[in-house]
C-alpha positions as CSV (number, residue, x, y, z in Angstrom):
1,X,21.9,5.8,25.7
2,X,21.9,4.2,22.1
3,X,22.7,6.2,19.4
4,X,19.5,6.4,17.0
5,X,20.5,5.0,13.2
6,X,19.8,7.8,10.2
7,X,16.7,6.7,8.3
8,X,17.4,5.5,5.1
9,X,17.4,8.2,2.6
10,X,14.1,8.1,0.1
11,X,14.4,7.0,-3.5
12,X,11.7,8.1,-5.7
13,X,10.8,5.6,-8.3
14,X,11.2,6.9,-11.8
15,X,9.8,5.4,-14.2
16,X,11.4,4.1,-17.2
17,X,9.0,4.0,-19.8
18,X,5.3,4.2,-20.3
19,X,4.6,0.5,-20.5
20,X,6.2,0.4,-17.0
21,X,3.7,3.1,-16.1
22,X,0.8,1.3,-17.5
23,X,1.9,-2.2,-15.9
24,X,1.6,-0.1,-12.1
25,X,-1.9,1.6,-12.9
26,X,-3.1,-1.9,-13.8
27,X,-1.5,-3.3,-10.7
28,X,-2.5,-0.7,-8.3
29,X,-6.5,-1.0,-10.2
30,X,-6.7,-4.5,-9.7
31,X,-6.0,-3.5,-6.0
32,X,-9.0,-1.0,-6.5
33,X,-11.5,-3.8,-7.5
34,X,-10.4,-6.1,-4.9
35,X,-11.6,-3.3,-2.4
36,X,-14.5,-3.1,-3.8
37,X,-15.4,-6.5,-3.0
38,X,-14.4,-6.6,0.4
39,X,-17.5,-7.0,2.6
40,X,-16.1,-5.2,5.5
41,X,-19.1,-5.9,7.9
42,X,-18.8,-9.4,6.9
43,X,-15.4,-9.0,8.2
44,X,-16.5,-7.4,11.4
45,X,-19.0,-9.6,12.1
46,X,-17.5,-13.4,11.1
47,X,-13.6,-12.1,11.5
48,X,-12.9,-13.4,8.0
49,X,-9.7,-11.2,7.6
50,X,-10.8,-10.1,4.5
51,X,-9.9,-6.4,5.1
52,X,-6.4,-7.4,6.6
53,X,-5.3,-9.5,2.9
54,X,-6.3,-6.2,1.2
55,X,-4.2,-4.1,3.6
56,X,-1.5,-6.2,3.0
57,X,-2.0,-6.6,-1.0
58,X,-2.2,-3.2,-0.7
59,X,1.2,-2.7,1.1
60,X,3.1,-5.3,-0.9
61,X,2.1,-3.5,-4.7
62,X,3.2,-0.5,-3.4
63,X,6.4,-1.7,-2.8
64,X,6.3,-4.1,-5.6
65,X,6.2,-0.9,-7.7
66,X,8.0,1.6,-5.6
67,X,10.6,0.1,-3.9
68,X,11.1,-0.3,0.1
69,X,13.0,3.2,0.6
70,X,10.0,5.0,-2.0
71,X,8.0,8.0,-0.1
72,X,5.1,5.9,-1.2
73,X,5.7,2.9,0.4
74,X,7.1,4.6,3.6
75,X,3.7,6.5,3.9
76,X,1.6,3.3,3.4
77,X,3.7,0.4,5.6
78,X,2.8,-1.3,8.4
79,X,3.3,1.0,11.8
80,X,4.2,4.4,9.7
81,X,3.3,7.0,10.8
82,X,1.2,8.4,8.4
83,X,-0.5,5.1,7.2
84,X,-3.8,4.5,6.0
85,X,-6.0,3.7,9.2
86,X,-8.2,1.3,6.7
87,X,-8.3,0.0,3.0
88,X,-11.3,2.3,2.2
89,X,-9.0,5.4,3.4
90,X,-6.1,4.8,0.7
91,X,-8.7,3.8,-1.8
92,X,-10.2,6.9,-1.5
93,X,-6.8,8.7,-1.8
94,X,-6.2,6.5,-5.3
């Protein structure tokens, strides 16, 4: 039987100053808008993949401003187990 590797430790981001904290909230609220603007049924219906570039935008802020071992990023990646079943679901939770 293999051996099962240790999960990487988390790493909390902390933030250095409050322009770095201001550069992520405006980061994470263009993410917002572009939800907003998704036409989900559009997405349904024609398969434009609209909701899967947001899902991914999504993921790749998070990590752009947490980091790849970040409790935030590990909650919200692809195949975690505790990630956001659809855009609308984490923008609710912003």
């Amino acid at each position: 039987m293999a051996k099962k590797t240790p999960d990487t430790p988390l790493e909390p981001r902390e933030f250095r100053s409050p322009e770095e904290i201001e550069l992520a909230i405006a980061k994470l609220q263009r993410r917002i808008q572009e939800l907003e603007q998704v036409d989900v049924r559009a997405d349904v219906v024609d398969n434009t993949g609209a909701v899967g570039v947001a899902e991914s935008n999504i993921r790749e802020t998070i990590l752009d401003i947490f980091g790849v071992n970040s409790p935030e990023f590990k909650e919200h990646r692809l195949g975690g187990s505790e990630a956001v079943e659809s855009p609308f679901q984490l923008h609710e939770a912003l």
